[in-house]
N, C-alpha and C positions, 0 to 999 in steps of 0.2 A: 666148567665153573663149579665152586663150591656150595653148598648151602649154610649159612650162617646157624647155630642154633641157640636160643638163649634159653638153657632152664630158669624152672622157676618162675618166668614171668607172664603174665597174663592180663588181660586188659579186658575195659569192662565195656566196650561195646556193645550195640542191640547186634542182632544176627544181620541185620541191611548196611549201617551205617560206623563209623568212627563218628564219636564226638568230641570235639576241641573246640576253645577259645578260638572266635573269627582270625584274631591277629595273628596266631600260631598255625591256622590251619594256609593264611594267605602268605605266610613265610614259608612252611611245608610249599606250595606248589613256585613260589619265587625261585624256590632254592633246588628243584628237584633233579636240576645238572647236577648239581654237588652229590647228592644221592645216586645218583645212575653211576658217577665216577666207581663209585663201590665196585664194579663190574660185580654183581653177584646175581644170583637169578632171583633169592628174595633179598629184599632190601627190609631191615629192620629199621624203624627210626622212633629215635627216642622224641617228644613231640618237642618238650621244656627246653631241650638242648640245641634247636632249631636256630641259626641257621648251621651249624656244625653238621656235618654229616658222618664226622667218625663218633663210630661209639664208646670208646675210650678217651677222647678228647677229655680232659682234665682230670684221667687216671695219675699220669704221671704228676700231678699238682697235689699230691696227699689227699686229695677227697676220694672220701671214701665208697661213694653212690658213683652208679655212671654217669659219666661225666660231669658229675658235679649235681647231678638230678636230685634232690634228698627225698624225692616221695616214689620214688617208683614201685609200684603194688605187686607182691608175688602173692601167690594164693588165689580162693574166688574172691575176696573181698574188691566192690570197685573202690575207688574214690571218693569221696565223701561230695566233692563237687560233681561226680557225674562225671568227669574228661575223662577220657582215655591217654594213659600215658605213655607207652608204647604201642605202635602201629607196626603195620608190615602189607607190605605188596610185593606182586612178580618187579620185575624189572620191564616186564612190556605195557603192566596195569600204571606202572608210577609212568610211565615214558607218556600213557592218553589222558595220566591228570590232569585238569586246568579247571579252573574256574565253576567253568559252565558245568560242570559238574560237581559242583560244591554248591549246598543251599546253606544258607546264614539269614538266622532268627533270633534277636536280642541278642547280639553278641556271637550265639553260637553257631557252630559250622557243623557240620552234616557232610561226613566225606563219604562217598558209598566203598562199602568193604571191596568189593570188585569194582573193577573198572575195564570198559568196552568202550574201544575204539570207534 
């Protein structure tokens, strides 16, 4: 299997954790069949584009961001809200995602950067 790579982009999570909107983060693990489809050993995912799991999903639509994303952050700069907008896990860390492994506090979600079975 290949590795994915995207230049360029970078995400502004702390060293422990992914931060995301609760809603976005409970569609991340709803949807994380869709993502393992990928067959890849990392799985990139764009968070906004959720539940899609291709990362080109609304290239072919003339927008010009992936998938239609329009804030995706390259560089150090995070977010101005805090979220991280691109993520990325193995294929075995996303496969032990769930829930219980997700804390959510006024809205936000706390995905831990690794994940152990």
């Amino acid at each position: 299997m290949g590795v994915l790579i995207v230049p360029g982009l970078s995400v502004s999570a702390g060293e422990e954790h992914w931060v995301l909107p609760a809603d976005r983060a409970l569609c991340l693990v709803e949807n994380r069949e869709a993502y393992l489809e990928q067959r890849r050993d990392v799985i990139v995912i764009i968070v906004d584009q959720c539940p899609l799991s291709d990362l080109l999903a609304g290239s072919g639509t003339g927008l010009l961001n992936f998938g239609g994303v329009s804030n995706v952050q390259t560089g150090a700069a995070a977010p101005e809200d805090g979220f991280d907008r691109v993520i990325s896990y193995t294929a075995d860390e996303l496969r032990c995602l769930d829930m219980e492994h997700v804390r959510i506090e006024d809205g936000v979600a706390y995905l831990p950067r690794r994940v152990q079975c």
